[in-house]
C-alpha positions in Angstrom: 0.0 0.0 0.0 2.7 2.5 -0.3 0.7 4.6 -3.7 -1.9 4.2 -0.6 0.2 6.1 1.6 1.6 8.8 -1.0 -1.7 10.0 -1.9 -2.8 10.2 2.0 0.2 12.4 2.1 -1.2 14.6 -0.8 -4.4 14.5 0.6 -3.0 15.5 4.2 -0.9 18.1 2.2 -3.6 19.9 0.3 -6.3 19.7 3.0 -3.4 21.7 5.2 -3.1 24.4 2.8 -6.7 25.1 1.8 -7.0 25.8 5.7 -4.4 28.3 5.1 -5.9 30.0 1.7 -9.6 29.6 3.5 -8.0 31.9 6.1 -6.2 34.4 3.5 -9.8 34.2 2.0 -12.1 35.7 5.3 -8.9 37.9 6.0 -8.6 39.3 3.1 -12.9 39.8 3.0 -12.4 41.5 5.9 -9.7 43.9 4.9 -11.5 44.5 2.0 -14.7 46.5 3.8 -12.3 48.5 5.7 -10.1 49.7 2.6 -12.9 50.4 0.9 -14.3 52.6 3.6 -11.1 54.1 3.4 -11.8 54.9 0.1 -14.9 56.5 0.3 -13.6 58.8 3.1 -10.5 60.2 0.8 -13.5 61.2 -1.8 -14.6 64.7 0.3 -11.1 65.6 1.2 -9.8 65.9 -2.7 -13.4 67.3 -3.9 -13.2 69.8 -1.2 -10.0 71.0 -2.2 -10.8 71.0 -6.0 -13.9 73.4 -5.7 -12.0 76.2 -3.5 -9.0 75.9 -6.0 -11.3 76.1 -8.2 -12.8 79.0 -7.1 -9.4 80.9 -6.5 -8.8 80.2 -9.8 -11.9 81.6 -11.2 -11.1 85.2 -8.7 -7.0 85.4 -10.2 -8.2 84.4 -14.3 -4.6 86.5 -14.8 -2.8 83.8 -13.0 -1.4 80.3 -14.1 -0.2 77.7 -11.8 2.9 75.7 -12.8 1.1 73.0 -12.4 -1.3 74.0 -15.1 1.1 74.7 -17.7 0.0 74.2 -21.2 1.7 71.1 -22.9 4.0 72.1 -25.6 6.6 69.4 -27.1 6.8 65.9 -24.2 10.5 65.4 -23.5 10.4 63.7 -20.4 7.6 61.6 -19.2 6.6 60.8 -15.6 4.8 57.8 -13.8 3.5 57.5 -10.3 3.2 53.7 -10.0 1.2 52.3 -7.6 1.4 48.6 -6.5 1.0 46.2 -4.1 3.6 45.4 -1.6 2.5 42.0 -1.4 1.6 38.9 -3.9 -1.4 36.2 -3.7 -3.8 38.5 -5.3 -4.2 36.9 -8.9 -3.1 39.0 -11.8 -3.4 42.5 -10.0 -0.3 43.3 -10.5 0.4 41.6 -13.8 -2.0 43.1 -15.3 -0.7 46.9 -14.3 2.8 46.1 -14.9 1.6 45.4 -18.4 -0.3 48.1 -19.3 2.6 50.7 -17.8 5.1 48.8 -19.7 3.3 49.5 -22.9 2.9 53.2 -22.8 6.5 53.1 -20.9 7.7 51.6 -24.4 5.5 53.8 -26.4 7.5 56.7 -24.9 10.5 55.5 -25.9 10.0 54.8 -29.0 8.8 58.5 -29.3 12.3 59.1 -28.2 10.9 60.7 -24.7 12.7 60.3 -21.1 11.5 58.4 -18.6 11.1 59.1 -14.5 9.3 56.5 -12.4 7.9 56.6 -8.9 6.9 53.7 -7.2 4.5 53.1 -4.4 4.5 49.7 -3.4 6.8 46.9 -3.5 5.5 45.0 -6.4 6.2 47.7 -9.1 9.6 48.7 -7.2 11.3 45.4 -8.0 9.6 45.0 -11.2 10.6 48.1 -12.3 14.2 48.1 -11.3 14.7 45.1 -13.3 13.3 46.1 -16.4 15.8 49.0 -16.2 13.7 52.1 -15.3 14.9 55.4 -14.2 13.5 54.9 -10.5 13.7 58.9 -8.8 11.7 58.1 -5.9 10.0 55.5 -3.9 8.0 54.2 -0.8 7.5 50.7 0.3 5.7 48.9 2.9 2.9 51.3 2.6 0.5 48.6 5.2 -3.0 47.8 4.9 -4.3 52.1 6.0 -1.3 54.4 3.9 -1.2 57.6 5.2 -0.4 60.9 3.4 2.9 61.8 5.0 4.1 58.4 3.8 3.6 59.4 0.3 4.3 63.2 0.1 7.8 62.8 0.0 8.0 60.4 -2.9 5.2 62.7 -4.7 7.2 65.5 -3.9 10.0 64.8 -5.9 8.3 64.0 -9.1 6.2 67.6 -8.8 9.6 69.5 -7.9 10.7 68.1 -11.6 7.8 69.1 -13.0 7.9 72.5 -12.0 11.4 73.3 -12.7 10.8 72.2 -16.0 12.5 68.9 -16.5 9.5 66.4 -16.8 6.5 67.8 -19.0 4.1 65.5 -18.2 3.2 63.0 -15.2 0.7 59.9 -15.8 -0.8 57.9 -12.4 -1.1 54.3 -12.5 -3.1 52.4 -10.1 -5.8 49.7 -10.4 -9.0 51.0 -9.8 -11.9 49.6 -7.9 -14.9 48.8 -9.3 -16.6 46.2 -7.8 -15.5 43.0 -5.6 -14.9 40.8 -8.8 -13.3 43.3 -11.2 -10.6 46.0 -11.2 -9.4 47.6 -13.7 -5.9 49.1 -14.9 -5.6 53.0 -15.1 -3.3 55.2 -16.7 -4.6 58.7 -16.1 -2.8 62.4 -16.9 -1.9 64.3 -13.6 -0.3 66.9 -15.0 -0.7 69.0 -16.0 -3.4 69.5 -14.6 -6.4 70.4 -17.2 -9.0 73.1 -16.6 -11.8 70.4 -17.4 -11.0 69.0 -13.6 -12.1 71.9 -11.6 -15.4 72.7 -13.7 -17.9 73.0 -11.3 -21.6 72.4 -11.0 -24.3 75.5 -10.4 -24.4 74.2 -6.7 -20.5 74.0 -6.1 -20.6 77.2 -7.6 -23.5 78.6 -4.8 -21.4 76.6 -2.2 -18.1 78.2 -3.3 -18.9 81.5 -4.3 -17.7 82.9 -0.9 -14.6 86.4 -1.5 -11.1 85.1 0.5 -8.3 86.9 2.0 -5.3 85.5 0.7 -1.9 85.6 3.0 0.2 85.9 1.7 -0.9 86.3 -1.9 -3.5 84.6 -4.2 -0.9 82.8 -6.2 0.8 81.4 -3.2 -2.3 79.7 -1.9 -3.7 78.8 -5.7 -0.4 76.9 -5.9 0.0 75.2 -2.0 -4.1 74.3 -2.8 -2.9 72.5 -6.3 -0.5 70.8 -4.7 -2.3 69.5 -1.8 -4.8 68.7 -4.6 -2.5 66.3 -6.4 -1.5 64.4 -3.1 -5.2 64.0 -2.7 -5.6 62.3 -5.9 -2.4 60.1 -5.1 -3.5 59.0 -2.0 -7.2 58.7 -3.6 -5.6 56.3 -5.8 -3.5 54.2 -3.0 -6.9 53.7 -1.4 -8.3 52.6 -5.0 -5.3 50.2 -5.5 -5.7 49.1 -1.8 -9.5 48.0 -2.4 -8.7 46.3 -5.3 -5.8 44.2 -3.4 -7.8 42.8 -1.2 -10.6 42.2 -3.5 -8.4 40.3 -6.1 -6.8 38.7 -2.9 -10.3 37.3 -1.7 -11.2 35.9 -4.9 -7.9 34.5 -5.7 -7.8 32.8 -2.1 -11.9 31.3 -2.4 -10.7 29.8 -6.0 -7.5 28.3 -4.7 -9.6 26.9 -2.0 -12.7 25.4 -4.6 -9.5 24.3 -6.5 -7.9 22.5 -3.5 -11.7 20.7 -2.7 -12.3 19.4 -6.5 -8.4 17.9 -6.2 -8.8 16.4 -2.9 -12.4 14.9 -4.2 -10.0 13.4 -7.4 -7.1 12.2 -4.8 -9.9 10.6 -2.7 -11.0 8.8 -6.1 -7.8 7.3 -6.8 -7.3 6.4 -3.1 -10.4 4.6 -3.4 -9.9 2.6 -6.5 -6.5 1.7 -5.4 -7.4 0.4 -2.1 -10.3 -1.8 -3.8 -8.3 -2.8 -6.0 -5.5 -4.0 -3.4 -8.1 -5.6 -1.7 -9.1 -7.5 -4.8 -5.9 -8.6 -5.6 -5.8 -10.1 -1.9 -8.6 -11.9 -2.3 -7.7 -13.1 -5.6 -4.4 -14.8 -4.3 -6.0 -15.9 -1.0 -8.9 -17.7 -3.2 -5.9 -19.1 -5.7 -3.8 -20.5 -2.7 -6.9 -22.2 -1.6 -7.7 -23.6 -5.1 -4.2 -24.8 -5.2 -4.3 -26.6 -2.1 
């Protein structure tokens, strides 16, 4: 009976990790509600900001932000890449990695520079392998980022754009839209259009309100667009992070299903061979006695 005792072993084996993706599976569930509660709540912050900037804007038409520079010839191209920082959660990643790659190729073949900066541990490693030009990063981000854990990184690829040496910044995440898909985005940052801070007739009421500006319009027009773009970073961390967990979830409850159906089969075979050990015992037993 030793095939006996290997497929036991298999059985033993497999029953041992399904208990372990089952677990990933109602961990991951859970995570999954919180992140994206935590990604409803960024919503207000970033809309907040856009109407009041928006409103500045509207008071100063004389001004213009660096950040909304009009696009003239694309030397050097930016990405904010955000990932996961860790794996089990199907083709999330893949599937970003693939779609940045592209455009990240499309670039070059337009002869344009490329910047990178990575949020999340994933698209760090994958990124430094394939050779990218990596300015600034942050890893180990944990299951509730926070905004100071990001501005740096953030900080360095705006600083570029202002001074000139990047002309345009795209955001890569994977965004959420429901518990069974998500969806790759490349998005323009910068610069920022004039089509984002359009504004409603009742954001307009809301908003309408004169401000004293210290210490100067432009000043605050330019701290508020910058705050702005953070907001829409860390809008899409929390996006990315509700996606993780939903891609982990239904990863994990297949890989469980999957490791039921093969036990089922291993328990098959298991069956059939023991029956037909069994047979084979009588059939000698009976033969002996025949013999005799």
């Amino acid at each position: 009976m030793a095939v006996g005792k290997e497929i036991r072993g298999k059985i033993k084996s497999i029953e041992n990790t399904r208990k372990i993706t089952k677990a990933m599976e109602m961990v991951a569930a859970s995570k999954m509600r919180r992140a994206q509660e935590r990604m409803r709540a960024a919503r207000p912050y970033s809309d907040k900001v856009r109407n009041i900037t928006a409103n500045l804007s509207r008071a100063n038409p004389e001004y213009r932000s660096p950040y909304m520079r009009p696009v003239g010839e694309v030397r050097t191209v930016g990405f904010i890449v955000v990932s996961t920082d860790k794996g089990l959660c199907g083709g999330l990643n893949t599937n970003l990695l693939r779609v940045v790659s592209l455009r990240m190729r499309d670039a070059q073949a337009a002869g344009q520079g490329i910047r990178v900066t990575a949020l999340g541990g994933k698209g760090q490693s994958f990124l430094a392998r394939a050779g990218a030009h990596i300015v600034s990063q942050a890893v180990q981000l944990g299951d509730a980022p926070q905004l100071d854990m990001l501005i740096g990184p953030v900080k360095v690829m705006l600083d570029a754009f202002v001074a000139g040496e990047i002309d345009a910044v795209y955001l890569c995440y994977t965004r959420f839209v429901n518990t069974m898909r998500q969806e790759p985005v490349v998005e323009p940052l910068l610069p920022l259009g004039a089509e984002r801070f359009e504004q409603t007739e009742a954001e307009r009421a809301a908003y309408s309100w004169d401000y004293l500006y210290e210490p100067s319009a432009p000043a605050v027009i330019d701290d508020l667009l910058k705050r702005y773009i953070e907001a829409l970073v860390l809008q899409a961390v929390a996006e990315n992070m509700a996606s993780e967990q939903s891609a982990r979830m239904v990863a994990m409850k297949a890989a469980s299903d999957n490791a039921g159906n093969l036990i089922e089969e291993l328990k098959l075979i298991y069956n059939k061979t023991r029956q037909a050990a069994i047979t084979k015992e009588l059939s000698e037993i009976v033969s002996g006695a025949a013999a005799v």
